[in-house]
LUMLUMTI-933572 format. One record per residue: residue in one letter; y negated, x, z of N, C-alpha, C in turn; chain; residue number from 1. Coordinates in nm, 2 decimals. Atoms other than C-alpha are relative to their C-alpha. Layout:
<sites>
+------+--------+--------+--------+--------+--------+--------+--------+--------+--------+-------+------+
: resn :     nY :     nX :     nZ :    caY :    caX :    caZ :     cY :     cX :     cZ : chain : resi :
+------+--------+--------+--------+--------+--------+--------+--------+--------+--------+-------+------+
:    A :      Y :      X :      Z :      Y :      X :      Z :      Y :      X :      Z :     A :  NUM :
...
+------+--------+--------+--------+--------+--------+--------+--------+--------+--------+-------+------+
</sites>
This chain:
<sites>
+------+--------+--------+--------+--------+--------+--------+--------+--------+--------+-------+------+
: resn :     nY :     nX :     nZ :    caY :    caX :    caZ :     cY :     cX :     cZ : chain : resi :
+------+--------+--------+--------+--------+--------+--------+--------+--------+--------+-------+------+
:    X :   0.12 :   0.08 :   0.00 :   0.00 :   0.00 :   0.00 :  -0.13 :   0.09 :   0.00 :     A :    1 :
:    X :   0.18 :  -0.08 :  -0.04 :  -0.26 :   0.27 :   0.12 :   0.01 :   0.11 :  -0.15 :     A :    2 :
:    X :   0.00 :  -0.10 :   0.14 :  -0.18 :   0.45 :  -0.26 :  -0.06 :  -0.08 :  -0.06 :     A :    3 :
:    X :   0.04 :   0.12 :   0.12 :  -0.23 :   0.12 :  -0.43 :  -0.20 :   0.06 :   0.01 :     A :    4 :
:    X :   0.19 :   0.04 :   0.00 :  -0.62 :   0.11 :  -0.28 :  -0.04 :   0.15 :  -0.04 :     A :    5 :
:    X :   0.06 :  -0.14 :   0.04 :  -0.66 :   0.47 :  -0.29 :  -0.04 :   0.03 :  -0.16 :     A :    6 :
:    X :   0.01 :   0.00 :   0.10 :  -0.57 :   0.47 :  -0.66 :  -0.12 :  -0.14 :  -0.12 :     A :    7 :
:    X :   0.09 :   0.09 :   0.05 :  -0.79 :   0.14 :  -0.70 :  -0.12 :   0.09 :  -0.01 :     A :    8 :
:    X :   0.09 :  -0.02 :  -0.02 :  -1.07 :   0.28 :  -0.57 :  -0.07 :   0.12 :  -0.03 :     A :    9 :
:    X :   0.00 :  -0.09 :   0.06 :  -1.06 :   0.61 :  -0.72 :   0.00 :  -0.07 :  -0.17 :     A :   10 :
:    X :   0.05 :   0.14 :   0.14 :  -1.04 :   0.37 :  -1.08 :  -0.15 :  -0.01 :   0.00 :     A :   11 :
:    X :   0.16 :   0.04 :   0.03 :  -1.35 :   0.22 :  -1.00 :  -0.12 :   0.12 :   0.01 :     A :   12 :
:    X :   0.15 :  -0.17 :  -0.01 :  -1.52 :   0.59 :  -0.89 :   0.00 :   0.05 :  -0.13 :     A :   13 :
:    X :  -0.01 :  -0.06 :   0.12 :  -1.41 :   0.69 :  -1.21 :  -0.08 :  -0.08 :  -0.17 :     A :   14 :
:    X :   0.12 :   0.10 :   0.04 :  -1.57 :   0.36 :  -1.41 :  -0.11 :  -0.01 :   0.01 :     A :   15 :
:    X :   0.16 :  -0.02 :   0.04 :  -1.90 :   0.34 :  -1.29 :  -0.03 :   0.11 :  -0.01 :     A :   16 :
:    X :   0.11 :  -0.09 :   0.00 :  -1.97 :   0.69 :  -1.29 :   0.02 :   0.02 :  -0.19 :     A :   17 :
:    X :  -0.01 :   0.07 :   0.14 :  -1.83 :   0.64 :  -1.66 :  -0.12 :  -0.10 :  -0.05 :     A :   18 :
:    X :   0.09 :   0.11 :  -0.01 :  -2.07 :   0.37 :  -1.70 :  -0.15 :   0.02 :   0.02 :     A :   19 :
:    X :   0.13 :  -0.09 :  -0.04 :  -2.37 :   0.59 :  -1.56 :   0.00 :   0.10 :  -0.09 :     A :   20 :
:    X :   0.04 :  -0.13 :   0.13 :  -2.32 :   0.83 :  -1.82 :  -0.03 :  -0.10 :  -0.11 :     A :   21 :
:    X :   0.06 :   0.04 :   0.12 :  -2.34 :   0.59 :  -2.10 :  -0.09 :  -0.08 :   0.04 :     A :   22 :
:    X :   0.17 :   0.03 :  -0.02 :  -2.67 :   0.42 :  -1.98 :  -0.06 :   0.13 :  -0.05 :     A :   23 :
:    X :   0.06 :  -0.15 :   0.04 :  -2.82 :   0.78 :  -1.94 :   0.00 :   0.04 :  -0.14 :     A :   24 :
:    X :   0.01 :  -0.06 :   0.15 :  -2.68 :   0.90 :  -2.27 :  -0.12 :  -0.10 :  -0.13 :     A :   25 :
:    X :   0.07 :   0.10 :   0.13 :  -2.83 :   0.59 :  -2.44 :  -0.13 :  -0.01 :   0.04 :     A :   26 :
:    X :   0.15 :   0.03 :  -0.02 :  -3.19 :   0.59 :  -2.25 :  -0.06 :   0.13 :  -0.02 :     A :   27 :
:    X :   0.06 :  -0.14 :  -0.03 :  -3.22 :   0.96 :  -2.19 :  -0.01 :   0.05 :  -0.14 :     A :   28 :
:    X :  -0.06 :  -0.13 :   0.07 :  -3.00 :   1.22 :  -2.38 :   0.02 :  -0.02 :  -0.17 :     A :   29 :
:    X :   0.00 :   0.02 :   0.13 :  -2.96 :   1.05 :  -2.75 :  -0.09 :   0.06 :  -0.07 :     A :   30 :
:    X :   0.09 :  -0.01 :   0.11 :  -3.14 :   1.16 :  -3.05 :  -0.12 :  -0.11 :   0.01 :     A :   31 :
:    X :   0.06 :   0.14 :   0.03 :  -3.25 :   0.79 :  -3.08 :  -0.14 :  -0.02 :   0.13 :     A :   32 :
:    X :   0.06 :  -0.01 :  -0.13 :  -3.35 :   0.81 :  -2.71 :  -0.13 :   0.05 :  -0.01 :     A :   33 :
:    X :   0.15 :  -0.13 :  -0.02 :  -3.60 :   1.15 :  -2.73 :  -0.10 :  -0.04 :  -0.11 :     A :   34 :
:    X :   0.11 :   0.03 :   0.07 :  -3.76 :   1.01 :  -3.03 :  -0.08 :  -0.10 :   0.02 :     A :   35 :
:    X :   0.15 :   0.16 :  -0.03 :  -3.89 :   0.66 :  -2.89 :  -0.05 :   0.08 :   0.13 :     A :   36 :
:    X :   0.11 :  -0.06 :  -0.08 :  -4.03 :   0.86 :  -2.59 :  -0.08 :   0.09 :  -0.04 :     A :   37 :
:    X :   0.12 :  -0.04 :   0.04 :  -4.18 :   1.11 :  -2.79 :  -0.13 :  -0.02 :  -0.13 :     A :   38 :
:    X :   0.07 :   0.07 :   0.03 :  -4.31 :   0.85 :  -3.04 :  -0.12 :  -0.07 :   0.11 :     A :   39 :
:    X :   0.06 :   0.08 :  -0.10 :  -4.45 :   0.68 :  -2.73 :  -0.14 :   0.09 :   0.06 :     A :   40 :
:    X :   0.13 :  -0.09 :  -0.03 :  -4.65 :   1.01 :  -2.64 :  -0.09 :   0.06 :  -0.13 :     A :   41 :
:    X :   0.08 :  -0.05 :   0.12 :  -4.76 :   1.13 :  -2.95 :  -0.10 :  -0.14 :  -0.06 :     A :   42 :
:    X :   0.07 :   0.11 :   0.01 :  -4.88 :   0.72 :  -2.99 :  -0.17 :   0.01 :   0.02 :     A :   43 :
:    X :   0.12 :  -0.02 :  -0.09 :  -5.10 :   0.82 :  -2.74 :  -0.14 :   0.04 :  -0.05 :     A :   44 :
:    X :   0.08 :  -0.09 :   0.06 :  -5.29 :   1.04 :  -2.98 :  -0.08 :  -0.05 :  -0.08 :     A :   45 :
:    X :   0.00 :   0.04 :   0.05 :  -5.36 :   0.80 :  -3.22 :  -0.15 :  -0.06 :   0.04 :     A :   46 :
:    X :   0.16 :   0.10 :  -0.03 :  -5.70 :   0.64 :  -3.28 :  -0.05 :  -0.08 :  -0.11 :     A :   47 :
:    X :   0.05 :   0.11 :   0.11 :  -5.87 :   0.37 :  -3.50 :  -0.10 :   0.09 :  -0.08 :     A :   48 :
:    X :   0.05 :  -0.07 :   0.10 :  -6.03 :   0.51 :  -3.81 :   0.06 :   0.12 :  -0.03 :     A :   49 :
:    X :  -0.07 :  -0.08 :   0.03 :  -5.78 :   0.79 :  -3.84 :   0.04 :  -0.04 :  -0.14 :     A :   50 :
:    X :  -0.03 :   0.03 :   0.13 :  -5.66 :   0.85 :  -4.23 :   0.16 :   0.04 :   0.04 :     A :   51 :
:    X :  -0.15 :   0.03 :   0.01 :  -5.26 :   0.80 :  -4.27 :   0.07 :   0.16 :  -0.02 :     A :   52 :
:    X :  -0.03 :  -0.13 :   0.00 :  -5.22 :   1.21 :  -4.35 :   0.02 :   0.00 :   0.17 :     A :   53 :
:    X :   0.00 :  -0.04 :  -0.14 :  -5.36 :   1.23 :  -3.98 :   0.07 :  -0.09 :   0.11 :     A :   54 :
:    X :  -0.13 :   0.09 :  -0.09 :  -5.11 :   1.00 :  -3.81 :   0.15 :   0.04 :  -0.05 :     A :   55 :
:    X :  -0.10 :  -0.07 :   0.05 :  -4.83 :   1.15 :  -4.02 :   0.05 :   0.14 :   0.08 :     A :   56 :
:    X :   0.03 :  -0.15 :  -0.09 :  -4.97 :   1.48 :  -3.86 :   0.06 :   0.01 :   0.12 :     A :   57 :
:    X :  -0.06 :   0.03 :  -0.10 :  -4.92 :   1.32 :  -3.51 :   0.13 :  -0.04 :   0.02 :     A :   58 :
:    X :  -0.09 :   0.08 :   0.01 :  -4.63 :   1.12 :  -3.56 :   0.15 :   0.04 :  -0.06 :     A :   59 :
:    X :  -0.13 :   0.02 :   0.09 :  -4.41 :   1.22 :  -3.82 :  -0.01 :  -0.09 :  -0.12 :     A :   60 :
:    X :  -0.06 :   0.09 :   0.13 :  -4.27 :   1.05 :  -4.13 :   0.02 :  -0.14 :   0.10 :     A :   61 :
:    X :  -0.11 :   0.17 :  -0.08 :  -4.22 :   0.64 :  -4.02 :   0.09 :  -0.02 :  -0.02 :     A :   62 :
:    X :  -0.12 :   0.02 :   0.05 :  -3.93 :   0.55 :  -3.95 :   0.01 :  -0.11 :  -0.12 :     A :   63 :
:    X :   0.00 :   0.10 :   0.08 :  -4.04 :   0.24 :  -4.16 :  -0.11 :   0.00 :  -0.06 :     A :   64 :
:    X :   0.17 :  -0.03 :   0.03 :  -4.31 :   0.18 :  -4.38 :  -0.01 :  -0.23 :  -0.10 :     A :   65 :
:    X :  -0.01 :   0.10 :   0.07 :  -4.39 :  -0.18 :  -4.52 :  -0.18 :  -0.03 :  -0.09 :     A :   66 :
:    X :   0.15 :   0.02 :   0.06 :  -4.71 :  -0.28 :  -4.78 :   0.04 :  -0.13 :  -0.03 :     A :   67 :
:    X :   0.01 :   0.12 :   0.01 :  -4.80 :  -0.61 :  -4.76 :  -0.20 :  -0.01 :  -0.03 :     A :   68 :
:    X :   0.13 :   0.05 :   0.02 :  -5.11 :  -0.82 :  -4.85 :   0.00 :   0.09 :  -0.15 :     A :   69 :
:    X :  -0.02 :  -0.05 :   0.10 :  -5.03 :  -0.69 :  -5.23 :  -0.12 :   0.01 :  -0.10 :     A :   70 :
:    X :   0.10 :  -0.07 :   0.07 :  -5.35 :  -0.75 :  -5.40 :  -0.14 :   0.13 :   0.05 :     A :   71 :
:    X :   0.09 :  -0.07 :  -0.05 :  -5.53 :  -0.54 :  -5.12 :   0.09 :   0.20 :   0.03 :     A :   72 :
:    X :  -0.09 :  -0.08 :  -0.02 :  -5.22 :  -0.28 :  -5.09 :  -0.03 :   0.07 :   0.10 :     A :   73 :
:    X :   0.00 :  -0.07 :  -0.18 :  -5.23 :  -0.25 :  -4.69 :   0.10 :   0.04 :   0.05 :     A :   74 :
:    X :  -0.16 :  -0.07 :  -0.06 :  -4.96 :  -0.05 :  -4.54 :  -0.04 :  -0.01 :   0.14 :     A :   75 :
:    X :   0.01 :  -0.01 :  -0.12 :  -4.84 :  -0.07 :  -4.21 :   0.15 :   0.12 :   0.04 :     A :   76 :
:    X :  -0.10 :  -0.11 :  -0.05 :  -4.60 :   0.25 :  -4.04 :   0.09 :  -0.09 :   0.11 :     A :   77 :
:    X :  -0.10 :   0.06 :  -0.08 :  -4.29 :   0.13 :  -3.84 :   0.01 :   0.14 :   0.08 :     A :   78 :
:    X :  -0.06 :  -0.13 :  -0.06 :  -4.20 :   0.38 :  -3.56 :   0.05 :  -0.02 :   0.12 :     A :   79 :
:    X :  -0.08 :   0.08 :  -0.10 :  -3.87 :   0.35 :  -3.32 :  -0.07 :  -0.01 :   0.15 :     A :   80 :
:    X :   0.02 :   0.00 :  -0.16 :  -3.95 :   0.26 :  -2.92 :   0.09 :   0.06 :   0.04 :     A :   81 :
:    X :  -0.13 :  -0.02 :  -0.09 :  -3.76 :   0.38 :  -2.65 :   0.10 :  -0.15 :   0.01 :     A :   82 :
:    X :  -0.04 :   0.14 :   0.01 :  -3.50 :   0.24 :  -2.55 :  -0.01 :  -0.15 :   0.07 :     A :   83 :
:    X :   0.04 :   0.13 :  -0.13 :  -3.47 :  -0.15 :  -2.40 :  -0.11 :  -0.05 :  -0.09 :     A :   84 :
:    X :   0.09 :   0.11 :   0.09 :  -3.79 :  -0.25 :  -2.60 :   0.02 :  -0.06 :  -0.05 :     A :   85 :
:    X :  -0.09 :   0.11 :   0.11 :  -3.82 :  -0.53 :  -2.76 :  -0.09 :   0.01 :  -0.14 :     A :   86 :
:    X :   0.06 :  -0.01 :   0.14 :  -4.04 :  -0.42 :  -3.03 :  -0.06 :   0.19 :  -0.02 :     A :   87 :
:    X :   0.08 :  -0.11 :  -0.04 :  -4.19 :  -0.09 :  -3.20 :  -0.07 :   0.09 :  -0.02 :     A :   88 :
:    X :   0.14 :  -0.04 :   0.07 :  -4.48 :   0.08 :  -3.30 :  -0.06 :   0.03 :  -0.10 :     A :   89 :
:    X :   0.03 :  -0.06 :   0.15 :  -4.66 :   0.00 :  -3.57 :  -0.17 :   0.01 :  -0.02 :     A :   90 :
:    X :   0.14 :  -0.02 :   0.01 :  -4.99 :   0.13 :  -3.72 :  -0.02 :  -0.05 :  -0.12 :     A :   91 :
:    X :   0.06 :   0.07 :   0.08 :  -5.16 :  -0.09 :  -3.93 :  -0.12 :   0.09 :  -0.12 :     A :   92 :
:    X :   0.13 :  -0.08 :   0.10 :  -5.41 :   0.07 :  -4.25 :  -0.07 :  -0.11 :  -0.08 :     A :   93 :
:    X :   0.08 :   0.12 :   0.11 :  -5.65 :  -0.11 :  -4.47 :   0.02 :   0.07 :  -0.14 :     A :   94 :
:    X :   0.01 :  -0.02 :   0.09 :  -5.69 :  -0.07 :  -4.81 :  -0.02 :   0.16 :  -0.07 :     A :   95 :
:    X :   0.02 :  -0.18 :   0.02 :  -5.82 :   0.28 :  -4.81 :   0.08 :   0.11 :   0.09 :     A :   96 :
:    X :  -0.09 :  -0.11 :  -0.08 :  -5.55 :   0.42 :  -4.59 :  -0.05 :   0.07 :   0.14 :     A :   97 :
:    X :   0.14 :  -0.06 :  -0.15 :  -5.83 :   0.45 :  -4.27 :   0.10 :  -0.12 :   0.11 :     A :   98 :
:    X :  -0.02 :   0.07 :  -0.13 :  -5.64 :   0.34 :  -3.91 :  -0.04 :  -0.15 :   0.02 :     A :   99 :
:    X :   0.07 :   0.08 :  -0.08 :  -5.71 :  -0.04 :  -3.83 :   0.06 :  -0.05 :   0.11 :     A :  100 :
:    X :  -0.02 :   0.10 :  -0.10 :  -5.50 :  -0.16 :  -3.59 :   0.13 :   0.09 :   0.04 :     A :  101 :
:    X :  -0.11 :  -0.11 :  -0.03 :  -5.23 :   0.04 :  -3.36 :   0.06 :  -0.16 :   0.13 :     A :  102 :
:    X :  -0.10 :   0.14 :  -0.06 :  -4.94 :  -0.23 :  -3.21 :   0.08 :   0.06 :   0.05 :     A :  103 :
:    X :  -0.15 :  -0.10 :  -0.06 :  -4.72 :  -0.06 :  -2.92 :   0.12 :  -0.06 :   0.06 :     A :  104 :
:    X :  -0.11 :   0.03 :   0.03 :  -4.43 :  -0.13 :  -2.85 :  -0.04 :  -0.09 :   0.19 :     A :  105 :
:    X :  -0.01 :   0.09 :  -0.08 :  -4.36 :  -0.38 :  -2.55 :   0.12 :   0.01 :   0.10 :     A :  106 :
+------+--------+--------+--------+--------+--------+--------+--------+--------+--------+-------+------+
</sites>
């Protein structure tokens, strides 16, 4: 009987700390992970009337990029959050490729 629990309860030490590594892995230590946090700081840097070179500069390549509003050809940058958000950062341009509007992640 005192093996059974022993072996239970050594199981479960062995699950959650199982369990605590793949949280960690997925908030911290991932690829995916380090780049929505250092998207998140490099955000930081970002300012209204910047030209799309100079957020590139900061930022990186987007992960996404979408042009909408077609006869004005407005782009907006997609770039991942950490993780858990539920949305995630995108920088809005006008017509002439000048910063209008910076949307962070939530």
């Amino acid at each position: 009987m005192f093996r059974v629990r022993k072996k239970v309860f050594i199981f479960i030490g062995v699950l959650v700390s199982l369990l605590v590594l793949v949280f960690f892995y997925f908030t911290e230590w991932s690829a995916a992970a380090r780049k929505g946090k250092e998207n998140v700081i490099n955000s930081e840097k970002l300012e209204i009337g910047m030209d799309s070179l100079q957020v590139k500069k900061i930022m990186g390549e987007p992960d996404a990029r979408s042009d909408y509003g077609s006869e004005n050809n407005i782009t907006r940058f997609y770039y991942q959050p950490p993780a858990f958000s539920s949305d995630g950062i995108f920088v809005h341009f006008d017509s002439l490729g000048i910063v209008k509007r910076i949307v962070y992640f939530e």
